[in-house]
TORLUM-195058 format. One record per residue (C-alpha): residue in three letters; x, y, z. Coordinates in nm, 2 decimals, always signed. Each point is the difference from the previous one (the first is absolute). Layout:
BEGIN
> code/x/y/z
> ALA/X/Y/Z $
...
//
This chain:
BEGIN
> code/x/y/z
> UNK/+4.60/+11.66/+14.08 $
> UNK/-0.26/+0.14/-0.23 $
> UNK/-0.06/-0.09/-0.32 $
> UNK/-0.21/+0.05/-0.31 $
> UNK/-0.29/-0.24/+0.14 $
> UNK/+0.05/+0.14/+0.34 $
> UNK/+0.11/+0.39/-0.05 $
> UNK/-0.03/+0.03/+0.39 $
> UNK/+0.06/-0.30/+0.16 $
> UNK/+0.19/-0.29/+0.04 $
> UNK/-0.23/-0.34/-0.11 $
> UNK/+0.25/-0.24/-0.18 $
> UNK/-0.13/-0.16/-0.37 $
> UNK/-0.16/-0.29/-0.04 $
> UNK/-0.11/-0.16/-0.30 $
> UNK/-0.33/+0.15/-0.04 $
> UNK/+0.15/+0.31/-0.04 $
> UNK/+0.21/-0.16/-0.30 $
> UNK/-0.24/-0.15/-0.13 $
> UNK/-0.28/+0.33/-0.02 $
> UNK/+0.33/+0.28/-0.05 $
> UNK/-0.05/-0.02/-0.43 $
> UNK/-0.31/+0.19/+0.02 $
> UNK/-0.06/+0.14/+0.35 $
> UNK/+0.35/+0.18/-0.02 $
> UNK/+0.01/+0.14/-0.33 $
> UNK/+0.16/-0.30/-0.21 $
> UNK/+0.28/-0.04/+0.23 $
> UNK/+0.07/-0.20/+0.26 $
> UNK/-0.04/+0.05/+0.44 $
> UNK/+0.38/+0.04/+0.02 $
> UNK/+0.05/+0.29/-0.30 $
> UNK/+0.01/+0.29/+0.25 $
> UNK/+0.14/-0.04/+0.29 $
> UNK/+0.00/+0.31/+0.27 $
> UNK/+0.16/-0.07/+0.34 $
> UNK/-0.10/+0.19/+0.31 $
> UNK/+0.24/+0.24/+0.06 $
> UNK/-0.01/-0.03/+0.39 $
> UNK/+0.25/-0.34/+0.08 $
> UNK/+0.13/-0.01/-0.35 $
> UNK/+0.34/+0.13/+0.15 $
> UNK/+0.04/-0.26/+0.26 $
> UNK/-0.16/-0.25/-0.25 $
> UNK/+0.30/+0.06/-0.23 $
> UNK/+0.23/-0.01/+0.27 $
> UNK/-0.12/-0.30/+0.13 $
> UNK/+0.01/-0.17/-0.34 $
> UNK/+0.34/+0.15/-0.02 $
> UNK/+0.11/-0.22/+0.34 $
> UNK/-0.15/-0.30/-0.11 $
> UNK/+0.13/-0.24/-0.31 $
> UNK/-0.23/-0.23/-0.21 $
> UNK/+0.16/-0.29/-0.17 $
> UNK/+0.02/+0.17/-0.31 $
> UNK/+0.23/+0.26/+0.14 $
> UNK/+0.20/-0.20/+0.17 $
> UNK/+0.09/-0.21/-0.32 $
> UNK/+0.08/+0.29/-0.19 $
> UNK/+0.22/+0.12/+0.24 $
> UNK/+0.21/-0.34/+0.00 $
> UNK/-0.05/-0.09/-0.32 $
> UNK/+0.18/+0.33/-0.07 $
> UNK/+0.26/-0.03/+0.21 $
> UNK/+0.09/-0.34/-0.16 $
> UNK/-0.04/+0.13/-0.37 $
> UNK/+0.19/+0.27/+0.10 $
> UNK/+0.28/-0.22/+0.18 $
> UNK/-0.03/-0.19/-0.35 $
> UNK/+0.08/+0.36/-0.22 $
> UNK/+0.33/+0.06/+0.26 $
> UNK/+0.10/-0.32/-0.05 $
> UNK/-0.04/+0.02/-0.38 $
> UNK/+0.14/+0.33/-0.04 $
> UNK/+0.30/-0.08/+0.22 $
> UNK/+0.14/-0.25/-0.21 $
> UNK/-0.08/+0.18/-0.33 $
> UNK/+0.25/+0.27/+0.13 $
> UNK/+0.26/-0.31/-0.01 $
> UNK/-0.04/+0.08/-0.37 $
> UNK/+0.14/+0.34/+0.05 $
> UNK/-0.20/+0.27/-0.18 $
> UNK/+0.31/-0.03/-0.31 $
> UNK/-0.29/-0.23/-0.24 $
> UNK/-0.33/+0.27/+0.00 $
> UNK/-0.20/-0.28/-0.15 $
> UNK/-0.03/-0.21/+0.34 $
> UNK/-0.16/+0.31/+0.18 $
> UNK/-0.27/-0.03/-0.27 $
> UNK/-0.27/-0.16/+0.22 $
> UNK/+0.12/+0.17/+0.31 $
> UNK/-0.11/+0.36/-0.16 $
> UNK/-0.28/-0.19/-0.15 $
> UNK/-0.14/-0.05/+0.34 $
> UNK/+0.15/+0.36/+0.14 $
> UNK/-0.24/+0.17/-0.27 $
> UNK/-0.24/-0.28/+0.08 $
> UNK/-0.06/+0.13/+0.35 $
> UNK/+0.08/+0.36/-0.08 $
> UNK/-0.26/+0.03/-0.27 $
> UNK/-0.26/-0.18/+0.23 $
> UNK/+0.07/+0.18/+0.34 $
> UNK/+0.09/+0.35/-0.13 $
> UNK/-0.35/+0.14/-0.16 $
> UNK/-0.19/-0.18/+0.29 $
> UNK/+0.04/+0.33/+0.22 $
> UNK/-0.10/+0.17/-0.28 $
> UNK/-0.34/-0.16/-0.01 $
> UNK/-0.09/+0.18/+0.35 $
> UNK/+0.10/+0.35/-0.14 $
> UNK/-0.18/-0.03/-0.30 $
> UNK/-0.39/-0.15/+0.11 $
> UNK/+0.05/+0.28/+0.28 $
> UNK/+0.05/+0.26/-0.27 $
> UNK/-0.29/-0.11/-0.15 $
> UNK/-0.21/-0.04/+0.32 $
> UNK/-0.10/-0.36/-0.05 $
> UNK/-0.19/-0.16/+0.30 $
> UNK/+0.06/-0.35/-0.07 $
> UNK/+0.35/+0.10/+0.02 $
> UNK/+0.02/+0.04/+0.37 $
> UNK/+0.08/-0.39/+0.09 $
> UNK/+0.28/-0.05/-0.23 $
> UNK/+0.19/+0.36/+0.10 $
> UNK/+0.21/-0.13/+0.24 $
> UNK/+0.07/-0.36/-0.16 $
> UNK/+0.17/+0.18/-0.29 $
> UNK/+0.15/+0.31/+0.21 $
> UNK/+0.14/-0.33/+0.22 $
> UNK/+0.18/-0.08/-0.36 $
> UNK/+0.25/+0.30/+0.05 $
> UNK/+0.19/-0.21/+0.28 $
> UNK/+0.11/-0.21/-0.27 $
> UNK/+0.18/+0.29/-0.20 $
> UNK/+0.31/-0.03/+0.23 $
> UNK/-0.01/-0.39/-0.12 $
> UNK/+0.01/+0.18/-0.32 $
> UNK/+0.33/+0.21/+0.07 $
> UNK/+0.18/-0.34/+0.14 $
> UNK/-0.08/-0.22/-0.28 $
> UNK/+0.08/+0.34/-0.27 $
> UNK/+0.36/+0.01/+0.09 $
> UNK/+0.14/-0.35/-0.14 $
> UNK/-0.21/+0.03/-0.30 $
> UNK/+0.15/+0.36/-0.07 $
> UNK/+0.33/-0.20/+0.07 $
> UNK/-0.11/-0.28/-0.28 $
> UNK/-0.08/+0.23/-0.20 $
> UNK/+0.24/+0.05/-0.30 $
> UNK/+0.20/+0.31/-0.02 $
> UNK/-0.12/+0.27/-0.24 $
> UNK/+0.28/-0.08/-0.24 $
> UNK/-0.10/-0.16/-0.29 $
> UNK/+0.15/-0.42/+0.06 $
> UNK/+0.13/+0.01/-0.38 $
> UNK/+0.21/+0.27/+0.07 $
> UNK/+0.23/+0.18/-0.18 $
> UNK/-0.07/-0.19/-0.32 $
> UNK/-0.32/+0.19/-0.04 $
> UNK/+0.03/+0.40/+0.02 $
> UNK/-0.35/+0.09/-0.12 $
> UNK/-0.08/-0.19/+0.38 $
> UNK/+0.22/+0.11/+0.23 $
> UNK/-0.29/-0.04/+0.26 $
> UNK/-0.25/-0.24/+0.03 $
> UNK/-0.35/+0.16/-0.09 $
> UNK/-0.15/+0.10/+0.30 $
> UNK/-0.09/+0.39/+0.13 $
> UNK/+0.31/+0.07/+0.16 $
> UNK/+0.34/+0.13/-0.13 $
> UNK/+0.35/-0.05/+0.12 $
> UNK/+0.09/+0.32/+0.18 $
> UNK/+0.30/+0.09/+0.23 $
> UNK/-0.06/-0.10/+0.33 $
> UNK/-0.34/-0.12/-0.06 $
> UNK/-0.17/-0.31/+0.08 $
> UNK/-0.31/-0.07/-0.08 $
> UNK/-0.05/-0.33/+0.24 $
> UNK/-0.01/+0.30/+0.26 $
> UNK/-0.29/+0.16/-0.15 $
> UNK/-0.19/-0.31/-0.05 $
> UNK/+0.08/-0.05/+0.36 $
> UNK/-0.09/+0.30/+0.16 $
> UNK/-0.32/+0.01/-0.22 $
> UNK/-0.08/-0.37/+0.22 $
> UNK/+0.09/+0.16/+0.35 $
> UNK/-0.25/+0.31/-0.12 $
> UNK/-0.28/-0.24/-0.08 $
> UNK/+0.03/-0.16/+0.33 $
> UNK/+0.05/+0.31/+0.20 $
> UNK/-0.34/+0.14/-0.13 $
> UNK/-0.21/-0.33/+0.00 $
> UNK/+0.12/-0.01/+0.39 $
> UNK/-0.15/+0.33/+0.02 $
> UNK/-0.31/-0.11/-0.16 $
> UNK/-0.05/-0.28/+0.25 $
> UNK/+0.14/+0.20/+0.33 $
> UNK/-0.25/+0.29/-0.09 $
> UNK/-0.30/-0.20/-0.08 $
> UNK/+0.04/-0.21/+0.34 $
> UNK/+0.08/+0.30/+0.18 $
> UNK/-0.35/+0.04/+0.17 $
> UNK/-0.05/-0.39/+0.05 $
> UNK/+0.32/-0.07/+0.22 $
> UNK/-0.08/+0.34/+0.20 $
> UNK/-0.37/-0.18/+0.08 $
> UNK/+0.15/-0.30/+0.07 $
> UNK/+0.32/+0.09/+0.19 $
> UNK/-0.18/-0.01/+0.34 $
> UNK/-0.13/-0.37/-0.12 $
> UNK/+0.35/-0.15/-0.05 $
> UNK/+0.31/-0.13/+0.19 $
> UNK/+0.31/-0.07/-0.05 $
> UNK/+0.15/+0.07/-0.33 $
> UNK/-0.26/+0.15/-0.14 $
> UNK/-0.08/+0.23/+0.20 $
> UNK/+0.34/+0.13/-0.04 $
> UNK/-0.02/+0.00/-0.31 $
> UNK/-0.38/+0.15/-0.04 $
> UNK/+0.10/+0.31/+0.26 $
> UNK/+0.32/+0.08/-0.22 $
> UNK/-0.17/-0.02/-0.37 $
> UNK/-0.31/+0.14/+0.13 $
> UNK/+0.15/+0.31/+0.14 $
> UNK/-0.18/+0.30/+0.11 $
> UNK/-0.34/-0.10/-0.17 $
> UNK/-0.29/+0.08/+0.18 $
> UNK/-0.26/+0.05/-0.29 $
> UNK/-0.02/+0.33/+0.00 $
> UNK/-0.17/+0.16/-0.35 $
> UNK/+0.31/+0.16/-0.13 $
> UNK/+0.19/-0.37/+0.10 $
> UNK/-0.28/-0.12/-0.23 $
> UNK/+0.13/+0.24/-0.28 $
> UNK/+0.31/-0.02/-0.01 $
> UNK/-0.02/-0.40/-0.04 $
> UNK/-0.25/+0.03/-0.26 $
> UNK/+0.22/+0.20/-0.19 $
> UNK/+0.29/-0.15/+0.05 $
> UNK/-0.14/-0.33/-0.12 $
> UNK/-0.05/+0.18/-0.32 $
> UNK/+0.32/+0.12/+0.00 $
> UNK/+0.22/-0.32/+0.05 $
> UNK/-0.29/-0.21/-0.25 $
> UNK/+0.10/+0.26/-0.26 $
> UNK/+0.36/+0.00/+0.02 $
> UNK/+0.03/-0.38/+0.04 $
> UNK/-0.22/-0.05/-0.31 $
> UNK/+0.28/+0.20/-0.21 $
> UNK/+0.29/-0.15/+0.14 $
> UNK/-0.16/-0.35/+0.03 $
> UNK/-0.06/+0.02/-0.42 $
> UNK/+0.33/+0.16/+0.00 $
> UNK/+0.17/-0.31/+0.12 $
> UNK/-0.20/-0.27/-0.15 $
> UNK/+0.14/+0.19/-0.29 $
> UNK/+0.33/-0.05/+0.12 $
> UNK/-0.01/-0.36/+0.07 $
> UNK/-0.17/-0.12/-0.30 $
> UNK/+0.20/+0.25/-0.23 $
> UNK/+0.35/-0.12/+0.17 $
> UNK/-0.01/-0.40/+0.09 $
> UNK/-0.22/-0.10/-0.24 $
> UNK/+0.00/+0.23/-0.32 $
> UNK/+0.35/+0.15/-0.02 $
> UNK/+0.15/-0.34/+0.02 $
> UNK/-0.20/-0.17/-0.32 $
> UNK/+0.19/+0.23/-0.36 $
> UNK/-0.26/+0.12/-0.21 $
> UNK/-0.29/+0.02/+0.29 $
> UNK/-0.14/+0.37/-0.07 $
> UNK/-0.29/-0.02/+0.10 $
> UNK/-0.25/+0.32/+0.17 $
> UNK/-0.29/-0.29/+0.14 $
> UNK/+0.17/-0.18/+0.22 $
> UNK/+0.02/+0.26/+0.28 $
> UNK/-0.31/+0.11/+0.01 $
> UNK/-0.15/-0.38/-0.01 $
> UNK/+0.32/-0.11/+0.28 $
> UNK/-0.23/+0.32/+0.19 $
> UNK/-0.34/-0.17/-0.10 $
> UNK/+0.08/-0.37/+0.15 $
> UNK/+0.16/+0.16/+0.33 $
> UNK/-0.34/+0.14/+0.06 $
> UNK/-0.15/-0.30/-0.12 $
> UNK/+0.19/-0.22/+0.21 $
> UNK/-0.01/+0.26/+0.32 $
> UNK/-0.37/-0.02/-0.01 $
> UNK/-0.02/-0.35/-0.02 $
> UNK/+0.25/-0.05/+0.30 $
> UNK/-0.27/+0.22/+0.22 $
> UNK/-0.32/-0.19/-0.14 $
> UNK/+0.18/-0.33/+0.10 $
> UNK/+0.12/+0.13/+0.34 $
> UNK/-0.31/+0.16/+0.06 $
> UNK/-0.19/-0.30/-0.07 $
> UNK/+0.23/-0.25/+0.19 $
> UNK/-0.06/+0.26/+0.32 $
> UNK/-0.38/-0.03/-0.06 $
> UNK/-0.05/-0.34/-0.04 $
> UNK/+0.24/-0.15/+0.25 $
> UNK/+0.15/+0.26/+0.18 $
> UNK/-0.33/+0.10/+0.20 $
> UNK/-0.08/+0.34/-0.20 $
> UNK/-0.31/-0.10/-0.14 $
> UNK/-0.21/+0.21/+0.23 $
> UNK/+0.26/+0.32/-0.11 $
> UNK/+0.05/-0.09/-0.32 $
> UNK/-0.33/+0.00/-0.26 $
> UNK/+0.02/-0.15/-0.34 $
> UNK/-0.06/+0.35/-0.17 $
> UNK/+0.34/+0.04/-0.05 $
> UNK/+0.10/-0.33/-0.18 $
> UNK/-0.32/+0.09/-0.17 $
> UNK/+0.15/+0.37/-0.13 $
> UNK/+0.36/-0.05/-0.05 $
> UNK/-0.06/-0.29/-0.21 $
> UNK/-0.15/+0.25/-0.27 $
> UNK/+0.39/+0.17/+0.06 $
> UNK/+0.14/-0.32/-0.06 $
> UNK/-0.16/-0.07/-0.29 $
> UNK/+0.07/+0.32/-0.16 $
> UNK/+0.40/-0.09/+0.11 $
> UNK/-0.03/-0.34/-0.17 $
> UNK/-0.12/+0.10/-0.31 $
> UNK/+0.23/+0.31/-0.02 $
> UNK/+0.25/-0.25/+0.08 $
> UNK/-0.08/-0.22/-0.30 $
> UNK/-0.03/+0.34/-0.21 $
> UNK/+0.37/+0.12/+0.07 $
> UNK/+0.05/-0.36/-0.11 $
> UNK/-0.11/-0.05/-0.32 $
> UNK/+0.11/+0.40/-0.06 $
> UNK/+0.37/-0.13/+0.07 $
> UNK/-0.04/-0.32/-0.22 $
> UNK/-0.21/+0.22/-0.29 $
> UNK/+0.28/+0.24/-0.01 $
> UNK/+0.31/-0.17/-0.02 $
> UNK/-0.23/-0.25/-0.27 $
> UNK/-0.10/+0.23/-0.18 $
> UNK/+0.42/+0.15/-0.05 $
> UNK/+0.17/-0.32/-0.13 $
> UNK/+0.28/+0.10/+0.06 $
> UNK/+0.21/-0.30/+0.06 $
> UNK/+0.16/+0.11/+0.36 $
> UNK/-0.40/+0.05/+0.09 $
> UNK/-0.10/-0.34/-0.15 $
> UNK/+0.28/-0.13/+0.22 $
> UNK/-0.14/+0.18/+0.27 $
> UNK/-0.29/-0.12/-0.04 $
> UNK/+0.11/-0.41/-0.08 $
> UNK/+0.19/+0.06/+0.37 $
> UNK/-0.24/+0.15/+0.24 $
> UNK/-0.37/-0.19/-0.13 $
> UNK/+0.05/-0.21/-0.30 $
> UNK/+0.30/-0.24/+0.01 $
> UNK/+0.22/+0.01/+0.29 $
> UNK/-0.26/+0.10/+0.25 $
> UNK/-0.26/-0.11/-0.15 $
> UNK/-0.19/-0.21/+0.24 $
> UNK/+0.04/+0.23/+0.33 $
> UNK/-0.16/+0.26/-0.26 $
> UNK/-0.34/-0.21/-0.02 $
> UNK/+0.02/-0.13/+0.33 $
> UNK/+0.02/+0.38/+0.14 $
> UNK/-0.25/+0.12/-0.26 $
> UNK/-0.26/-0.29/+0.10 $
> UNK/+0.10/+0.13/+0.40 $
> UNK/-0.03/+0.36/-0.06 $
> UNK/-0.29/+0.03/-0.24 $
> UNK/-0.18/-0.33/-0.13 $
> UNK/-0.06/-0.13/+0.34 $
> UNK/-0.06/+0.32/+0.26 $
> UNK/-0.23/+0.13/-0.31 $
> UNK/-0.31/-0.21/+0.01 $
> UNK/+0.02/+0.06/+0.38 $
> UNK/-0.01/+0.34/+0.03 $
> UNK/-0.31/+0.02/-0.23 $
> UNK/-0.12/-0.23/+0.20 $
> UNK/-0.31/+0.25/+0.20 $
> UNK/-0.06/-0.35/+0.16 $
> UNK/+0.38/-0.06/+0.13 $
> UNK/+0.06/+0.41/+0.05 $
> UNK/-0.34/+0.03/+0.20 $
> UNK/+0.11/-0.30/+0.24 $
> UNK/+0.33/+0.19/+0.06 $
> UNK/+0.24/-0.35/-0.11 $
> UNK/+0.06/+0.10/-0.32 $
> UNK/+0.19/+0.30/-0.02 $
> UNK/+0.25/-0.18/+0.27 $
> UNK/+0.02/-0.33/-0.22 $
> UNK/+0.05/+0.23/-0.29 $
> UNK/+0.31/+0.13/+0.20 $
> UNK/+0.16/-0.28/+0.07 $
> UNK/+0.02/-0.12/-0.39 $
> UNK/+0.10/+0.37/-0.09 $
> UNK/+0.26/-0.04/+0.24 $
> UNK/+0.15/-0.36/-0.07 $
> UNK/+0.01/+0.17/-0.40 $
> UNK/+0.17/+0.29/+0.12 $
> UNK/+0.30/-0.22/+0.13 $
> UNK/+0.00/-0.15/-0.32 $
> UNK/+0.03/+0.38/-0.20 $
> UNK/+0.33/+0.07/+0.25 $
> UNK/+0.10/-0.32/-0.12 $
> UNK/-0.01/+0.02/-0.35 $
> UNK/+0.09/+0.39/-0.02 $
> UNK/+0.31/+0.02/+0.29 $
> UNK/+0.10/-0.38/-0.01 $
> UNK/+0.07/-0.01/-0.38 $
> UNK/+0.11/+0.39/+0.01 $
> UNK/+0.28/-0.12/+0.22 $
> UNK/+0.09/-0.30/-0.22 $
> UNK/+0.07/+0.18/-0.28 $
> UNK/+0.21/+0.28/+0.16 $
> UNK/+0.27/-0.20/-0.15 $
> UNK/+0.23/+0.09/-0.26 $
> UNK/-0.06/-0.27/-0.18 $
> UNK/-0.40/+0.03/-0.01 $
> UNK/+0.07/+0.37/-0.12 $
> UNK/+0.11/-0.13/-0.27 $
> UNK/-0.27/-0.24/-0.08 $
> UNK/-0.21/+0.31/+0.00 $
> UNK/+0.19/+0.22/-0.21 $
> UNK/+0.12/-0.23/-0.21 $
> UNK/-0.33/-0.17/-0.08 $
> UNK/+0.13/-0.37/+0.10 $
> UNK/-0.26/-0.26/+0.20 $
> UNK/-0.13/+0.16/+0.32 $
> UNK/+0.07/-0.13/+0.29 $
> UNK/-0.15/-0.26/+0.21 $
> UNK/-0.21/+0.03/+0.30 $
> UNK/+0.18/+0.00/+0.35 $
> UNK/-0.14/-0.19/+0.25 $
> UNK/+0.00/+0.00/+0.40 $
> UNK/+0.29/-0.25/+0.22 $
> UNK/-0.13/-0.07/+0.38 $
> UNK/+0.15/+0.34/+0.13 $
> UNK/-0.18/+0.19/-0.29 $
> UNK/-0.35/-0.17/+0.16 $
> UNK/+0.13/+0.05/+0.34 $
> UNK/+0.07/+0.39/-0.09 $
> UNK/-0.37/-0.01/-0.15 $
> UNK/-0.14/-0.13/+0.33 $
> UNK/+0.17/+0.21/+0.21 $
> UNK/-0.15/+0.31/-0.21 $
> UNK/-0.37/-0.15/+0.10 $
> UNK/+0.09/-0.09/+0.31 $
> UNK/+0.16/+0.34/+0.13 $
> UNK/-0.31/+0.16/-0.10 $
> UNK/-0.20/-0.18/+0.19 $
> UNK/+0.19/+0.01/+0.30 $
> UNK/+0.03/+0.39/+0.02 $
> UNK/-0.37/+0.09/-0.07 $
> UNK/-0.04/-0.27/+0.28 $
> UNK/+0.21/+0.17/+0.20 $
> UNK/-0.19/+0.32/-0.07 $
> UNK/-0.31/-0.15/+0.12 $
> UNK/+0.11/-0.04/+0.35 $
> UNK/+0.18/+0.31/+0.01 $
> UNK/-0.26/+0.29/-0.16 $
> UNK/-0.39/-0.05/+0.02 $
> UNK/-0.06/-0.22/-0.33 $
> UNK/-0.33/+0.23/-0.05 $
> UNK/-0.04/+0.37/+0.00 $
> UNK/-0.20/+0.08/+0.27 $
> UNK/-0.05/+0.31/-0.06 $
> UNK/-0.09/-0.01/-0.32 $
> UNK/-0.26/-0.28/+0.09 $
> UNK/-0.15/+0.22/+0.27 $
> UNK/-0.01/+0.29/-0.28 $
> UNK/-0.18/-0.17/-0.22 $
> UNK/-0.25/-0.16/+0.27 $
> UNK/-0.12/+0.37/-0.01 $
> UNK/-0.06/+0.00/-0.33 $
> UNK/-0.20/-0.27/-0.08 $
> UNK/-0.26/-0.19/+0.11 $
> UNK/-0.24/-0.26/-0.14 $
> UNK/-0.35/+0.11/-0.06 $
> UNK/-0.30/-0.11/-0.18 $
> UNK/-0.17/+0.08/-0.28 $
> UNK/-0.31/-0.17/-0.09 $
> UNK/+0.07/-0.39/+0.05 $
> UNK/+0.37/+0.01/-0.02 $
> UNK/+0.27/+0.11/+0.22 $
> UNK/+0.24/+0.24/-0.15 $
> UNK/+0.35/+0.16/+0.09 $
> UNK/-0.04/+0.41/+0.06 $
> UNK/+0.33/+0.22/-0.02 $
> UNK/+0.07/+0.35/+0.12 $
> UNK/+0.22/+0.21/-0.17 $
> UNK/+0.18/+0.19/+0.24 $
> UNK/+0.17/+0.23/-0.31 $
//
């Protein structure tokens, strides 16, 4: 493989070449740029593809178990029956948990290829891969659309200026609107499957020949009648643009819906226009820093290091830091807003979510999600070593169960009659609700099903674009100017 200290030839790094890469490479280190040769990558992937490192393999059990662990947990939660909503809290905690995480991951790939990004072209795949858990999404949708409280308003009759619950739908003859919310799921996964199947079109129909078994099945049947022709070429490339745009709209569409009907809907008084847009804001957060994580766990124990540079830690942690701090933004907008009203359902609003009942998963999710991942991503030292973007991630990600948490958990638990009334009435606010052993098992089981698909994914698509990798061999190479080494990029458009 060729690299930015070797642009045509294979010599491995020692630590002179560490040592010397501050000033001879242009302040960054041997390892920024990293251009495989296109001839072998194919079989190299494949190859990689066949074998299993130990990291790997203990994600693929540890996985299985957690996952085992979430049956388990949500099997005797439905001995509860689904007649008490505020049990299902932590169960649709972790549904959106892994929802918001997985769903804009697949997005990621549409939109650095919109905007013709080269240090893009390693993490493509490992977020396209992301799409396989969408039909996870659909399974674990349906008994939190069945938890979820009817549209009727729980006080009843008793009050006629709320005949429905707040939320955007209305009661209308034969209408249901679990059925939208459903079909809007099923859409999002149809069209992230066709994201990934079009993307890794051209890889299985170059590796078909390379495989057995299974997979070569399965290659020949995906990869169709692709032969690389220039019009084959066209149609994918716009068909990529396609499917990223319409699974941009609906994807907002239903983060919209989730956030606006399990969380919002269910708390009286919560109007609120921010929450929304920042529920759109930490998916993408949280979907970049799921790649940056993988990415890095695939390069630094996976044996990808020679395919995967530390250019695009380096970038996308400039992406992530923009997320974080629009993150905190959206944040302090919602808090300012609802302060600044007085009213006293919003002060109890308020008390509820960050200042009283919830008011230590608050901090510890602001410390995960901003005060921590923020000196890290400033960090040139941490972003040019390509660590800190993924450590970043995983903080972002531990405070991002924490925010489902504290927004679906205690949404459910006062979906209760009689915690309407503390709202509306202007009584004491409710206390927090915490997790029994199913609720963590449930939690677990959310992790663990996630790591077992993309897992999965791995050893069933290439886990790299090749195509994209040889593409963008042709498009750069390392050169020098003066005393230092720089990266040179064409611009094909």
């Amino acid at each position: 493989m060729a690299s930015e200290t070797q642009p045509h030839g294979g010599a491995a790094h020692d630590g002179s070449a560490h040592d010397g890469g501050a000033h001879e490479h242009g302040h960054f280190g041997p390892e920024m740029w990293v251009i495989p040769e296109s001839a072998g990558l194919t079989s190299d992937i494949a190859e990689k593809q066949r074998s299993s490192s130990t990291l790997f393999t203990v994600v693929l059990y540890a996985g299985a178990l957690l996952t085992v662990l979430g049956v388990i947990g949500f099997v005797l939660r439905l001995l509860d029956g689904f007649s008490d909503h505020r049990v299902w809290g932590f169960y649709v905690a972790a549904f959106a948990f892994v929802f918001t995480l997985t769903s804009s991951a697949p997005l990621a790939a549409c939109a650095f290829r919109f905007t013709k990004s080269h240090w893009r072209r390693p993490l493509s795949r490992i977020s396209e891969l992301f799409a396989l858990v969408s039909v996870v999404n659909i399974l674990l949708f349906i008994p939190a659309l069945i938890a979820l409280p009817d549209i009727l308003n729980p006080l009843g009759a008793s009050n006629e200026a709320l005949d429905i619950r707040r939320t955007i739908w209305f009661r209308v003859p034969g209408g249901s609107p679990e059925w939208w919310q459903f079909a809007g799921m099923v859409g999002l996964a149809v069209n992230s499957l066709g994201i990934l199947w079009l993307a890794a079109m051209p890889d299985m129909a170059q590796s078909r020949s390379q495989m057995t078994g299974f997979r070569a099945s399965l290659y020949r049947t995906l990869s169709g009648r692709w032969y690389g022709t220039k019009r084959q070429w066209q149609i994918q490339k716009a068909g990529l643009a396609i499917l990223g745009a319409f699974y941009f709209m609906l994807l907002v569409f239903m983060q919209f819906l989730v956030v606006s009907d399990f969380a919002m809907s269910l708390i009286p008084g919560w109007k609120d226009s921010i929450l929304p847009p920042f529920y759109t804001v930490i998916s993408f957060q949280g979907g970049l820093a799921i790649i940056l994580l993988m990415a890095y766990a695939m390069r630094r124990w996976g044996g990808y290091r020679e395919i995967i540079g530390v250019a695009p830690f380096w970038a996308a942690s400039k992406v992530l830091l923009g997320l974080t701090l629009l993150h905190t933004y959206h944040l302090f907008a919602f808090f300012i807003t609802y302060w600044y009203g007085r009213l006293e359902v919003e002060q109890n609003i308020l008390n509820y979510l960050m200042f009283d009942s919830y008011l230590g998963i608050f901090w510890a999710q602001l410390f995960f999600t901003f005060f921590i991942p923020f000196p890290i991503l400033v960090s040139n030292h941490a972003r040019r070593l390509g660590w800190g973007a993924p450590l970043a991630g995983i903080f972002i990600i531990i405070g991002l169960m924490l925010f489902h948490i504290r927004i679906f958990a205690a949404a459910f638990a006062s979906s209760d009659s009689e915690s309407l009334y503390y709202f509306f009435m202007l009584k004491p606010i409710p206390a927090a609700t915490f997790p029994d052993l199913w609720d963590i098992f449930i939690i677990l089981g959310a992790v663990g099903i996630v790591m077992l698909v993309f897992r999965l994914g791995m050893m069933l698509l290439p886990p790299i674009s090749v195509w994209e990798m040889k593409e963008g061999a042709m498009y750069q190479r390392v050169d020098t100017l003066i005393r230092g080494r720089y990266l040179v990029l064409g611009k094909p458009e």
